[in-house]
Structures are given as structure tokens and as C-alpha cells.
C-alpha distance (Angstrom), angle and dihedral (degrees) to the residues before:
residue distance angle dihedral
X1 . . .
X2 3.87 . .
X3 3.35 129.2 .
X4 4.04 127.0 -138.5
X5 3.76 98.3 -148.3
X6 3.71 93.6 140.1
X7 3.79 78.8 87.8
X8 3.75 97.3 77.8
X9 3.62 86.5 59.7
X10 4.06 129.4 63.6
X11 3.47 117.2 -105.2
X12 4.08 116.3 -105.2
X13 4.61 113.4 -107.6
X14 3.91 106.5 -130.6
X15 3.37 94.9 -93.0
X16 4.17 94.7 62.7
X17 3.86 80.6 43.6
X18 3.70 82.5 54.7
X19 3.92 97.0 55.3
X20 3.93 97.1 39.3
X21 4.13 83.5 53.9
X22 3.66 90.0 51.1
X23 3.71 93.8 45.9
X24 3.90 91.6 44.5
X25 3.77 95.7 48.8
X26 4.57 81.4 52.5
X27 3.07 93.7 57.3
X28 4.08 84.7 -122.1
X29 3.56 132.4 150.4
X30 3.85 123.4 -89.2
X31 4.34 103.3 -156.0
X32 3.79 85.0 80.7
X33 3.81 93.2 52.4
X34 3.53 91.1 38.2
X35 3.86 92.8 55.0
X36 3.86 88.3 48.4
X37 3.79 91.1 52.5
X38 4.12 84.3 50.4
X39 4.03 90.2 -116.9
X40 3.82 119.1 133.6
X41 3.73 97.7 -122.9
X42 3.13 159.7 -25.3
X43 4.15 102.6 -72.1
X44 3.80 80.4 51.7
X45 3.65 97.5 60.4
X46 3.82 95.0 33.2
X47 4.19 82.1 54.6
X48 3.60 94.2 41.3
X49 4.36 92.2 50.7
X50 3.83 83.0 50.8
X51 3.98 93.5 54.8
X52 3.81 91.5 44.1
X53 4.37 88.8 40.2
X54 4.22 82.9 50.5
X55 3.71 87.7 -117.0
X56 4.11 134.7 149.8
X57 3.47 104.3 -114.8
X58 3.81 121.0 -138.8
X59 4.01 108.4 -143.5
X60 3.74 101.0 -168.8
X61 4.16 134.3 -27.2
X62 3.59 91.8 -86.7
X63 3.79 91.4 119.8
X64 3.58 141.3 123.5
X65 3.91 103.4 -120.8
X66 3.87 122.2 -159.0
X67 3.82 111.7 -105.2
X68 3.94 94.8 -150.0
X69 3.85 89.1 42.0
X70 4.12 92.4 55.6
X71 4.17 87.7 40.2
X72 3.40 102.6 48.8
X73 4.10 90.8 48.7
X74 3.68 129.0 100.7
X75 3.81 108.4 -109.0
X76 3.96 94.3 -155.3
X77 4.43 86.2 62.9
X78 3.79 91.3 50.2
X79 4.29 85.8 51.9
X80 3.94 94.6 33.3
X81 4.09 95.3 45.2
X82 3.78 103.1 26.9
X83 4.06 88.3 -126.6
X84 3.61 135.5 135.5
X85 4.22 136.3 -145.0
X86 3.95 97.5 -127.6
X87 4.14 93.0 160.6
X88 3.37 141.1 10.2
X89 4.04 130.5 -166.3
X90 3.81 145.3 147.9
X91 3.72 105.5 -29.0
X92 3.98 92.2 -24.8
X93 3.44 146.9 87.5
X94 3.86 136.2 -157.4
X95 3.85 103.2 -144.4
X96 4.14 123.4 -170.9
X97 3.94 104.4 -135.0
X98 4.06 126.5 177.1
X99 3.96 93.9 -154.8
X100 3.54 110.9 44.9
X101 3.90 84.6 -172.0
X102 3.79 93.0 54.5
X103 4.70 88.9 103.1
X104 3.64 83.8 167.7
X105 4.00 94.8 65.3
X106 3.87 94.0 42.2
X107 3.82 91.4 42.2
X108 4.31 96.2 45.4
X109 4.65 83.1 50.1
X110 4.12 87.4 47.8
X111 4.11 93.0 49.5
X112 4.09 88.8 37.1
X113 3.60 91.6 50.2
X114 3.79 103.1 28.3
X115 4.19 84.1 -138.0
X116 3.69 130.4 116.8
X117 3.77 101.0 -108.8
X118 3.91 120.6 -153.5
X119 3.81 110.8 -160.7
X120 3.65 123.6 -146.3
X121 3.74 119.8 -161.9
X122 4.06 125.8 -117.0
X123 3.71 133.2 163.7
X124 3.52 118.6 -92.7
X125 4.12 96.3 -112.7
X126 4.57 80.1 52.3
X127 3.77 91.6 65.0
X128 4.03 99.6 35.9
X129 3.98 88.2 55.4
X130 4.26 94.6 39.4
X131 4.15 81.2 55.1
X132 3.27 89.9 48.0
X133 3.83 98.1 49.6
X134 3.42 95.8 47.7
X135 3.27 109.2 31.6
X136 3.44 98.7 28.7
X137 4.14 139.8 -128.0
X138 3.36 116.6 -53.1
X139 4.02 91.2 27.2
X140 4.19 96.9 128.9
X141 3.65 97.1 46.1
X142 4.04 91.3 39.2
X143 3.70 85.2 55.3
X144 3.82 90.2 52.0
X145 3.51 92.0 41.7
X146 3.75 93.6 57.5
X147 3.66 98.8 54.5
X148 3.90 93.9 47.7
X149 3.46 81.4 51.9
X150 4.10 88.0 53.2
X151 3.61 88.7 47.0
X152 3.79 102.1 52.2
X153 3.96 111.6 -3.2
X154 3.48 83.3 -138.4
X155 4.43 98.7 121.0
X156 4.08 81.7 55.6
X157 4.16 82.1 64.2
X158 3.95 90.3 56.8
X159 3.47 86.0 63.3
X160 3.73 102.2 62.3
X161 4.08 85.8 36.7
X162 4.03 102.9 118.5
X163 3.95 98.5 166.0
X164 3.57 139.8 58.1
X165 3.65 86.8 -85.6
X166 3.94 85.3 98.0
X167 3.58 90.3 88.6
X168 3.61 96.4 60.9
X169 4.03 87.1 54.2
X170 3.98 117.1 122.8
X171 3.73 108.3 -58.6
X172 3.26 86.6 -128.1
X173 3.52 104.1 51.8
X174 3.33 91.0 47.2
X175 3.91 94.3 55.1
X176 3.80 91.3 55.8
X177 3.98 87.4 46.9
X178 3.84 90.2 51.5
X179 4.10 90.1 50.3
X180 4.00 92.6 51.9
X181 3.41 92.4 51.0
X182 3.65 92.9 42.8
X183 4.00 93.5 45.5
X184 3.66 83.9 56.1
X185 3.81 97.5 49.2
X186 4.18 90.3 39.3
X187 4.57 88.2 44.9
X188 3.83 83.3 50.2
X189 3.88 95.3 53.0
X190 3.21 98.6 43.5
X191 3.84 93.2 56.1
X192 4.00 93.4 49.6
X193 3.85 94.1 -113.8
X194 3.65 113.2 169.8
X195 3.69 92.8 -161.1
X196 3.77 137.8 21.8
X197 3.74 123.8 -145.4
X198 3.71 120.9 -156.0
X199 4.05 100.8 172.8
X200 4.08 121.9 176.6
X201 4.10 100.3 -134.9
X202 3.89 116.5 176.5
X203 3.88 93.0 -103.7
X204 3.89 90.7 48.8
X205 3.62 149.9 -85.4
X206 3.56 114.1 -15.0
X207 3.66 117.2 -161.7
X208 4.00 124.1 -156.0
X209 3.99 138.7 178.2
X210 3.85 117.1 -156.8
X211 4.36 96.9 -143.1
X212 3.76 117.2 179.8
X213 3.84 88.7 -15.3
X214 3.56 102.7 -53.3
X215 3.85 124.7 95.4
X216 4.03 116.5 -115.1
X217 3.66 120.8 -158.6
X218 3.72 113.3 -120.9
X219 3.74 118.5 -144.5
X220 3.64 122.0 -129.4
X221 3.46 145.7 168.5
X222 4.06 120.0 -91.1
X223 3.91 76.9 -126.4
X224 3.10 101.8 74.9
X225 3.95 98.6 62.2
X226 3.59 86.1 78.9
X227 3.93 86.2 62.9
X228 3.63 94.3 53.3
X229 3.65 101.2 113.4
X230 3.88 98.0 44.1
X231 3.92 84.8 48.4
X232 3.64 86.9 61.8
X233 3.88 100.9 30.5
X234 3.61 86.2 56.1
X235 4.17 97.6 47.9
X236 3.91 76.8 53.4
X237 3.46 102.2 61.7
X238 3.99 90.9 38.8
X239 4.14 95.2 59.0
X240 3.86 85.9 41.2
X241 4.22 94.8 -115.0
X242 3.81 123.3 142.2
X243 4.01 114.7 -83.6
X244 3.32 94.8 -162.8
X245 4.18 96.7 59.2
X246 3.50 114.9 78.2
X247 4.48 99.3 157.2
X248 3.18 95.3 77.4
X249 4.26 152.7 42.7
X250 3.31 118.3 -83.7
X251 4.01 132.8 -172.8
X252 3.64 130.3 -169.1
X253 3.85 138.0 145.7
X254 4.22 131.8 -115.8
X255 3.65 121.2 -149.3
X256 3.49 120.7 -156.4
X257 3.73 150.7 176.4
X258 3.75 102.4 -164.6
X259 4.04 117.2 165.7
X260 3.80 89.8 -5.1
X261 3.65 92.2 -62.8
X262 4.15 123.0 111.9
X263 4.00 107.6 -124.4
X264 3.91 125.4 179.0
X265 3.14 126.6 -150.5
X266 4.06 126.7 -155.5
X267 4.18 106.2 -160.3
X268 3.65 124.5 -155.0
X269 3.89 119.8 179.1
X270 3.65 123.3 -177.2
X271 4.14 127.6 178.6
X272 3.27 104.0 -119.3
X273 4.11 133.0 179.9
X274 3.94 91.1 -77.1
X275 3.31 110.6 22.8
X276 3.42 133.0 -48.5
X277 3.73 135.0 -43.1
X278 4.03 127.0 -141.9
X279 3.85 121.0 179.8
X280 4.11 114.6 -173.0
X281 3.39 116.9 -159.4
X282 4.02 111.6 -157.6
X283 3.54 129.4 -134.7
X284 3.70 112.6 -175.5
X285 3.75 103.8 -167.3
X286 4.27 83.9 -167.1
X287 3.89 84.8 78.3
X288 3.34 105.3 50.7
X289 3.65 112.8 133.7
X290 3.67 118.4 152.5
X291 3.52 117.4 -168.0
X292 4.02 134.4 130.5
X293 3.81 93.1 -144.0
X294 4.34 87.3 49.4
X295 3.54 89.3 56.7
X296 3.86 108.2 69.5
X297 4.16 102.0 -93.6
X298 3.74 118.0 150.4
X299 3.48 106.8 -134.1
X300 3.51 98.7 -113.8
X301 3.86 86.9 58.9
X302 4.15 88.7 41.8
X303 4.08 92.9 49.2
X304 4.12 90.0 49.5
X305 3.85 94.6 36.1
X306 3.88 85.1 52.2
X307 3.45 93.5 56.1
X308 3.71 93.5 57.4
X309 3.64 102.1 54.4
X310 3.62 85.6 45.7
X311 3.68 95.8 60.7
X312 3.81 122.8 95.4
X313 3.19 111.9 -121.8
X314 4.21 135.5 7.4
X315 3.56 143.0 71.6
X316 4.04 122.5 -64.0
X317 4.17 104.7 -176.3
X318 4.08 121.4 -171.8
X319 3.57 110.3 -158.6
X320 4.06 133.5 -168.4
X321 3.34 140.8 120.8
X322 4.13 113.3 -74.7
X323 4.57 112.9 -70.2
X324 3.95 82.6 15.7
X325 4.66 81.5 115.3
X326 3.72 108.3 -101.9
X327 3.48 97.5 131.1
X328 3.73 85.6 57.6
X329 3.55 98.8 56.1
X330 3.56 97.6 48.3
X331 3.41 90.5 50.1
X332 3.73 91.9 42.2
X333 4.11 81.7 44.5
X334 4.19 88.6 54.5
X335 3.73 90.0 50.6
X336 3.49 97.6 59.1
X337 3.79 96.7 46.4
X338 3.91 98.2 37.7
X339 3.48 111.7 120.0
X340 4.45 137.0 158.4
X341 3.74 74.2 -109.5
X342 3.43 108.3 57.8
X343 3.78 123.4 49.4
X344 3.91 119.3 -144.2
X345 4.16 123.6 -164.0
X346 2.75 118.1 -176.1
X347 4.49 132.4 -168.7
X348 3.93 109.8 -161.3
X349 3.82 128.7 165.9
X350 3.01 96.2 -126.8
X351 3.69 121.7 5.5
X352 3.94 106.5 -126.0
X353 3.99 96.7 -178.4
X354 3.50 135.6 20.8
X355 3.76 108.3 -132.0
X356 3.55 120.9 -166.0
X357 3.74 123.7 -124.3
X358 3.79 86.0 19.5
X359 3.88 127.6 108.6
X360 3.92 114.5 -131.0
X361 3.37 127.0 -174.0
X362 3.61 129.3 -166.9
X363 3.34 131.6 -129.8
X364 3.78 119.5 -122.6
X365 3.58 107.7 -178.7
X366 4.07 94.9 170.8
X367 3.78 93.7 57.6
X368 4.04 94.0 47.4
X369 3.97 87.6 -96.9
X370 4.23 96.1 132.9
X371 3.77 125.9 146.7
X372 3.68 90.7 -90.8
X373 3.81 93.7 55.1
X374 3.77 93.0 42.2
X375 3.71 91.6 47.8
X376 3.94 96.1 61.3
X377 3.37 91.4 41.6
X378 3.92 93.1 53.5
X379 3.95 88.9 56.0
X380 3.44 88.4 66.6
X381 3.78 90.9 59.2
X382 4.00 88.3 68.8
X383 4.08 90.2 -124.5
X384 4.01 121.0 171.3
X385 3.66 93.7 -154.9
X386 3.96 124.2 36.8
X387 3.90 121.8 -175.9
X388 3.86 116.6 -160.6
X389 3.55 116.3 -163.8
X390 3.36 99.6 -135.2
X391 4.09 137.4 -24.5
X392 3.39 105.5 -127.0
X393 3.88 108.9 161.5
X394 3.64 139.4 6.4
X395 3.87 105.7 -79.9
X396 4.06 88.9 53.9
X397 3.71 87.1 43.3
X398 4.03 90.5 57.3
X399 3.39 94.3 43.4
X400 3.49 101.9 53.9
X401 4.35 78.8 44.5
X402 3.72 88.7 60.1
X403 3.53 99.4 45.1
X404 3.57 94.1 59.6
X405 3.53 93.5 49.2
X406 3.89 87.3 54.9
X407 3.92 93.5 60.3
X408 3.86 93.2 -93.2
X409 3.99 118.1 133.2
X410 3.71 104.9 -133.6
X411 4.13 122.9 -163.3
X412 3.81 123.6 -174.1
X413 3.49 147.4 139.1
X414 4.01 135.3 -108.9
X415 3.76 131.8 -171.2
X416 4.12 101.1 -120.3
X417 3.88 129.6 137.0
X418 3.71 92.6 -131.2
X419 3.82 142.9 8.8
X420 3.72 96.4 -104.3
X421 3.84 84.8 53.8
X422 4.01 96.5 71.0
X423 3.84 101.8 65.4
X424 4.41 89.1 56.0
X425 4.00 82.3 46.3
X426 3.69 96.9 53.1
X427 4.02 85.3 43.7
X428 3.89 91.5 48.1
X429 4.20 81.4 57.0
X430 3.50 98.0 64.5
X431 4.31 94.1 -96.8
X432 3.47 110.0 142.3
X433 3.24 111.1 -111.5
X434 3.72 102.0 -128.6
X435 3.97 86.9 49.7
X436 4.32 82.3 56.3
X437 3.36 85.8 50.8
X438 3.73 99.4 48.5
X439 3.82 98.6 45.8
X440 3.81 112.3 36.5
X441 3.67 106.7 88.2
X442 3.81 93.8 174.0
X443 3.73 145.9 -16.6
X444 3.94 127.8 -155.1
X445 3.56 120.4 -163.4
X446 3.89 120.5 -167.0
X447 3.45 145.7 175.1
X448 4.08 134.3 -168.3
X449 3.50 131.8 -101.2
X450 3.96 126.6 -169.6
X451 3.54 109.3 -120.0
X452 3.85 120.5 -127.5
X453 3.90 119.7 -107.3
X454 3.90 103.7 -111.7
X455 3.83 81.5 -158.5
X456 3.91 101.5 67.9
X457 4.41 109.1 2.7
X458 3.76 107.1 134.1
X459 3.73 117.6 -141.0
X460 3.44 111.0 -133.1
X461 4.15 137.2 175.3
X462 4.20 110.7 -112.2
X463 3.16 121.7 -130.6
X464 4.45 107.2 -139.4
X465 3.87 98.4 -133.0
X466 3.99 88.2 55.4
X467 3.78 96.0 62.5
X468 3.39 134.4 62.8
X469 4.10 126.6 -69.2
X470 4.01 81.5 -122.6
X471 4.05 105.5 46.5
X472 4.20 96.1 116.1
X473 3.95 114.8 -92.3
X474 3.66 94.6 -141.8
X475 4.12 90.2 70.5
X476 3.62 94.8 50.1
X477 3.82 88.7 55.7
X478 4.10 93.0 57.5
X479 3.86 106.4 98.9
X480 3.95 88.0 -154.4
X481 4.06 81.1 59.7
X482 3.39 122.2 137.1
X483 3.77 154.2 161.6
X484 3.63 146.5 -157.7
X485 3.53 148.4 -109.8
X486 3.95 128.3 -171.4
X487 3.69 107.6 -123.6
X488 3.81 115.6 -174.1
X489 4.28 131.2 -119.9
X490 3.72 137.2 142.8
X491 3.67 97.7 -78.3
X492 4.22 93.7 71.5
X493 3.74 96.6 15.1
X494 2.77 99.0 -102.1
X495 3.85 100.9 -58.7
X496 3.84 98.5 116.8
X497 3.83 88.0 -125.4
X498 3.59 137.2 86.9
X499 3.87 125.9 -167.5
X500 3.28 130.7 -21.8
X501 4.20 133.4 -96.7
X502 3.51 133.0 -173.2
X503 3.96 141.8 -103.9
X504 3.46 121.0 -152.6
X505 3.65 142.4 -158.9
X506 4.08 113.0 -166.9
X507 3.73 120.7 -161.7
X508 3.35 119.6 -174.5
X509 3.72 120.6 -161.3
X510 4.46 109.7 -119.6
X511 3.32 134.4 -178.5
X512 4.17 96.3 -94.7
X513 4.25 87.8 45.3
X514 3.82 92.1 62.6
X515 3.71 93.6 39.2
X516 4.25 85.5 54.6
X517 3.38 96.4 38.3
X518 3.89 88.6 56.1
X519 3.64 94.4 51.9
X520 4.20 82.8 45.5
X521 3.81 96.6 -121.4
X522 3.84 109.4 179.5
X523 3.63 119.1 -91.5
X524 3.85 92.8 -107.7
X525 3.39 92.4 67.2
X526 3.95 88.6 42.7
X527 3.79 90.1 56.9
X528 3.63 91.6 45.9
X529 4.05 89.8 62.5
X530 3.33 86.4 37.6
X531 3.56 100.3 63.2
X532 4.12 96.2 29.6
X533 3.81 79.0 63.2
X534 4.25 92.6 57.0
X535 3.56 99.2 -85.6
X536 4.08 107.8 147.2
X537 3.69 113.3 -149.0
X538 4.31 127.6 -129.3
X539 3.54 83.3 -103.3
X540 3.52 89.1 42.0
X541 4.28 98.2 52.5
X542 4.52 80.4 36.1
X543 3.89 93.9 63.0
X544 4.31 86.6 46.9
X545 3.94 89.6 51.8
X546 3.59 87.2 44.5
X547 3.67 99.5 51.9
X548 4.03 96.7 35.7
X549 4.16 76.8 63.0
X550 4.23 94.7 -113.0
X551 3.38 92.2 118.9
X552 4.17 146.1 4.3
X553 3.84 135.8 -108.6
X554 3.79 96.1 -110.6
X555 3.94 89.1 56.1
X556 3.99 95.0 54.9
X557 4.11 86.7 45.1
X558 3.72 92.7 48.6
X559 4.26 91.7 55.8
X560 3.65 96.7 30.1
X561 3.15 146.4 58.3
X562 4.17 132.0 -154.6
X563 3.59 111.8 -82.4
């Protein structure tokens, strides 16, 4: 449950215990004493002061903590001291404390309790995420929120606020709203969520962080379904939407600077049978790294694919189902062909990322603006390369057909399971299919796979009757063979998996495709050519991640399916 690994390091003389205590009791950093002392870190020094103090040593907050010793605790010591119930016994309790010098925290738990408390020392970062876990985000300022609410009754008011009168709430009720809503924001940053889910159920608020593509339930604390409204109120006023309408949608946009780092925030509330619903989606500009080779392309798929969007003139289409990372490659595709020579437009709905040097249009589809309109305006611009968002019906469809055949490069994206898929959808339009055939050059589909941890994945030897009738012979015959398993530590939360990385699936448009997609053979047989010609399947480019060790078997079943 806890690890000793103070042991690897020498234990601190009194007068190193002396400085740590006087930098503890500051409230100052420890890498520069730890640096002096000729120790790598700051866990090192904190582990090497609990060796030298006689103390257990808590390596990270992947522990098993005693229910009845975190229930039976006062909340306002864990807040007040920074500490944490990790174990409790007959007359005794193991507590997780940050300052081991800090008499008056272990002292205030003994008298509260009436126990003899034996404190065990963690880093700082340890005990913020064990609160979290178990007592969920948002549990210090709930706690505060409550007793103000004790005090006055006046936070219960916010709740049955509808108007813009919420701004002239108590100052400070509206402080301790701002830092929930912010905690929640700031918790969902810090764990790389891509969206945030704040859903009204009929037992409460239920809060949930989309990580790597999956949705994570977020503790919290039964307190803060009381808060509910205000939460919601207050993500109102913050993307600019109207408090006081709650029967229909409503979208809006948060800017923020949270950490240093510039995060947007597209908002999207819908009434739902309880209460309202918002889901965030987060764009943290600080990430933004646009590059085919970053984004998990073999290079057999990066040479080919970097011949298309090279070419000039014809249709390159990126197809998957909706967060499956096409926006990313075109982007990541515009990057690598953007040039003072070569103007881009682009018409997106909405615009995820600004790009510099690039020219983005919105689309405006209340004031007649759609992709349609915005492509035959763009033509008159005299661009080289035009992205459309998305073809979504016939008169995009023949646009983006007659811009090709006008010597205009044209990107966009399509919702298809496969490649081979695209041409029949573009025929199912209304697009002749000889103009299909003429103008798509290419179309990559893709889908996203979590990446494993590198921190924690387990090798492990497979057994052939647990994988798939289509993983490839030839690895299974290596003896140096071998697979893995997510494990689980503080570095991905304990998911095993880290990030996320693409799988591709590259058609490239022959001779014998255009001739069978003008007499509007089905896709099957499309995908058969395809791939007799060299084209490697999702599953295909899934089973290579899988065995170079980027990813696991149960990630390539979960976004494919058998060919």
C-alpha cells in the first residue's frame, strides 16, 4: 500500500531537518534545497526527511484508504491542515501530512478525535489529488460554501436567481461561486479532458471528464447538489448566454487563462428532464502542435498522404465518425503545405484553432452564411487551397466538385466508416458519379486509439486463441514477441493509458477505382481494389500500433471492427 522509497536516499542530519522545517513553515519551495543537499528533487528530500524524522513515507496516492477513517473525519482539518486519513485502527490513526513540523495540525486531529494519531509524510500534490478522489472536486470550496450558507442562507437565493440580477448577489457568495466553477474548469485541465460534463440527474449533479475519449466520472460531494443552479447560472454568464432562459439550447464560448495557459471553451446547454445540461468542450491553445508525423502516421501512409495535399488541384476527404481527429489532420495537413505562396481559406463550423497565416471563415448558418454560400464566395478570393468543414448535402458537395475541376485543391471532411465508403456517399448526394470519380484524389479515414502509459504498461506473453482471427501470424511467430497490458499510476490516473494516436486507412484513387466508382460498384468491392493495390486497413495500421507497443488489443477492437 505504501512504499518506503525514502530508503534509496540518505537520511537528512538535524541541521538539513532544520532548513526543510524552515522552508516548510514559509510556505517556500523545496527543489532549491533539494539541489543544495545534492538530491534530485523534491519527493526525494520530502522521503529522505521522513527516513531521518522515523516516518512511513507515502510514495504517491495510489493507496487503498480506509472508508470509516475518511467518514468519521472532520472535513474543515483536511482543508485547514492540508492532511489526509490514510488508516484507521484501535485507538489510532495513520494521518497523511505535508509538514511533518506543522505540531499544531497533528495536535488539533489528536484533541478532535481523542486518538493517538501517527502521521505519515506525502508530497503536497499526494494529498490535494487523495482529497480530490475521495472526496471529490470542488470539496474545499463546497465546504466553505455550506457554512456561508449556514451563516446567511443567502447562496440558497442564487439558486432561484433567473435574471441578471445574479451579479448583484453577495460579493461573497459570489466569490465562492466563481472558485467552484473555476476549480472545476482548472481540475478538468489539469487532467487533459477534452470535454466537461455537468448533467442534472434526479439524484443530483453528476459531474464527468471526457479523457483520451472516454468519459471519467468525477467525484463530488453530495453538497454540492444544492449548488446546482449557481453552477450553471454562473457558466451562463461566463460564455455570455441568457440566465434567465432555461426552454431552450443555448451556445456560447469561455475564454480563459488558467495556469498561464489560454483555453477555450465552446458551451452547449440544453433543458433537460431535471434541470439543465451543459457539456464544455476544451480547447487548450497551449497544446497546439500540428504536425502529420506528431499524429501517429506510418510513413508509408505520411509519404502517400503527402503527396496528396501537395497536388494542385482535386479533392482530399478525411472521414470518421465525430472526435475520431479529422480536424487535426487537416489542420496538421495545412501546416505542412502553408506557404507566402500559397493562399489557404478555409469555411469551418465552428473554428476550433486559430491558425496564423490562414484564412478562416465562419459559418453563419442563421444569416444564410452555410458552407455552400461561403464556398462560392471563397473562389472569388483566388485561393490555391480551400478547406470545407464538412460536406453535408448536395449543393456543398458540388461545389467543392467544381472547384476542383477549376484547378483549386479542396480538403474536407465526411462522416463514413471507411475510405471506400466516401465515393457511394458523394453518389447518394446527388454528385455525379463520373464528377466523384474525376475529383477525389484520396480519402483517409481514421479513428483514435488511447495510447499506453510508458510509465506503468506490463509486458506480457499472448496467448493465440485470445486475440483476434486477424492479428498477423508472422508476429506471433517472433520469440522476442510480446504484448501489453495497461497498468495504472499517478501519471494517467490511473487509466493505464496516456494520450491518444491515430490509425489510418489511406485510399488512394487508381485508374480501376474511378472506372468502378463510375459504374457505382459498392464500396466492398472498392475496398477490395483498394487494398489489392497496397492499401492497409484501420485494423490493418491498429495491429502495427499494437505490436510496436503504442497501444493494446482491446483499444483497436473497441474503434474497429473486422475487416
Amino acid at each position: 500500500m505504501i512504499a518506503n522509497t525514502g530508503a534509496l536516499a540518505p537520511p537528512l542530519d538535524a541541521a538539513q531537518l532544520r532548513r526543510v522545517a524552515e522552508h516548510l513553515d514559509a510556505g517556500e519551495g523545496l527543489d532549491g534545497l533539494a539541489k543544495e543537499f545534492a538530491l534530485s528533487g523534491t519527493k526525494d528530500l520530502l522521503a529522505s526527511s521522513a527516513r531521518a524524522l522515523g516516518l512511513e513515507w507515502i510514495a504517491n496516492d495510489h493507496l487503498d484508504v480506509a472508508t470509516d477513517a475518511v467518514e468519521r473525519f472532520p472535513i474543515k482539518l483536511i482543508h485547514r491542515h492540508e492532511v489526509f486519513p490514510v488508516e484507521r485502527g484501535d485507538g489510532w490513526l495513520k494521518l497523511a501530512v505535508t509538514n511533518p513540523f506543522n505540531f499544531d495540525a497533528i495536535d488539533s486531529v489528536a484533541s478532535a478525535l481523542g486518538i493517538e494519531v501517527r502521521p505519515a509524510l506525502a508530497e503536497q500534490e499526494t494529498v490535494q489529488r487523495l482529497i480530490k478522489r475521495y472526496l471529490g472536486v470542488g470539496a474545499e470550496t463546497i465546504d466553505g460554501l455550506v457554512a456561508i450558507q449556514r451563516q446567511s442562507g443567502a447562496v440558497e437565493m442564487l439558486e432561484e436567481i433567473d435574471t441578471e440580477g445574479l451579479e448583484d448577489a453577495d460579493g461573497v457568495q459570489e466569490a465562492s461561486v466563481v472558485r467552484l466553477v473555476n476549480e472545476i474548469l482548472a481540475e478538468a485541465i489539469e487532467a487533459r479532458a477534452s470535454d466537461i460534463h455537468v448533467e442534472s440527474q434526479e439524484a443530483g449533479l453528476k459531474l464527468r471528464y471526457r479523457i483520451d475519449g472516454v468519459l471519467q466520472r468525477q467525484p463530488t460531494p453530495p453538497a454540492m447538489n444544492q449548488f446546482r443552479a449557481a453552477i450553471i447560472s454562473r457558466l451562463k454568464i461566463m460564455a455570455k448566454m441568457n440566465i434567465a432562459e432555461k426552454r431552450i439550447p443555448q451556445d456560447g464560448r469561455i475564454k480563459l487563462r488558467i495556469s498561464g495557459r489560454e483555453i477555450d471553451i465552446r458551451v452547449s446547454i440544453i433543458p433537460m428532464l431535471h434541470g439543465e445540461g451543459v457539456v464544455m468542450r476544451v480547447l487548450d491553445k497551449s497544446n497546439l502542435a500540428f504536425s502529420l508525423r506528431g499524429i501517429g502516421m506510418s510513413e508509408s501512409v505520411y509519404q502517400q498522404f503527402d503527396k496528396l495535399i501537395n497536388m494542385p488541384h482535386g479533392i482530399v476527404l478525411v472521414t470518421g465518425p465525430t472526435g475520431s481527429g479529422k480536424t487535426t489532420t487537416l489542420y496538421s495537413a495545412l501546416a505542412e503545405i502553408q506557404s507566402e505562396d500559397c493562399k489557404i481559406i478555409t469555411t469551418e463550423d465552428p473554428i476550433e484553432y486559430q491558425l496564423e497565416g490562414i484564412n478562416q471563415i465562419q459559418v453563419q448558418q442563421k444569416v444564410g452564411l452555410t458552407f455552400a454560400a461561403c464556398l462560392r464566395a471563397i473562389l472569388r478570393h483566388d485561393p490555391d487551397v480551400v478547406l470545407v468543414g464538412e460536406i453535408r448535402d448536395l449543393e456543398t458537395a458540388e461545389n467543392a466538385t467544381q472547384a476542383s475541376l477549376t484547378g483549386h485543391m479542396v480538403f474536407s471532411t465526411l462522416h463514413t466508416n471507411d475510405a471506400a465508403g466516401a465515393f457511394m456517399r458523394l453518389c447518394d448526394m446527388g454528385v455525379e458519379p463520373f464528377l466523384v470519380a474525376s475529383t477525389v484524389e484520396g480519402v483517409l479515414a481514421q479513428r483514435l486509439v488511447r495510447v499506453l502509459c510508458d510509465e506503468c504498461k506490463q509486458p506480457y506473453m499472448p496467448n493465440r486463441d485470445d486475440l483476434p482471427d486477424d492479428f498477423p501470424e508472422e508476429a506471433l511467430s517472433d520469440p522476442r514477441f510480446r504484448l501489453f497490458h495497461p497498468g495504472g499510476c499517478e501519471h494517467c490516473r490511473q487509466t493505464g493509458y496516456r494520450g491518444r494516436k491515430g490509425i489510418y486507412e489511406l485510399l488512394v484513387t487508381n485508374e480501376k477505382i474511378r472506372q468502378q466508382v463510375t459504374e457505382q460498384v459498392s464500396s466492398d468491392v472498392i475496398k477490395k481494389t483498394a487494398t489489392a493495390a497496397g492499401m492497409a486497413t484501420l485494423r490493418d495500421d491498429g495491429w502495427s500500433k499494437v505490436i510496436e507497443g503504442i497501444t493494446t488489443v482491446d483499444e483497436v477492437l473497441r474503434v474497429t471492427k473486422a475487416d
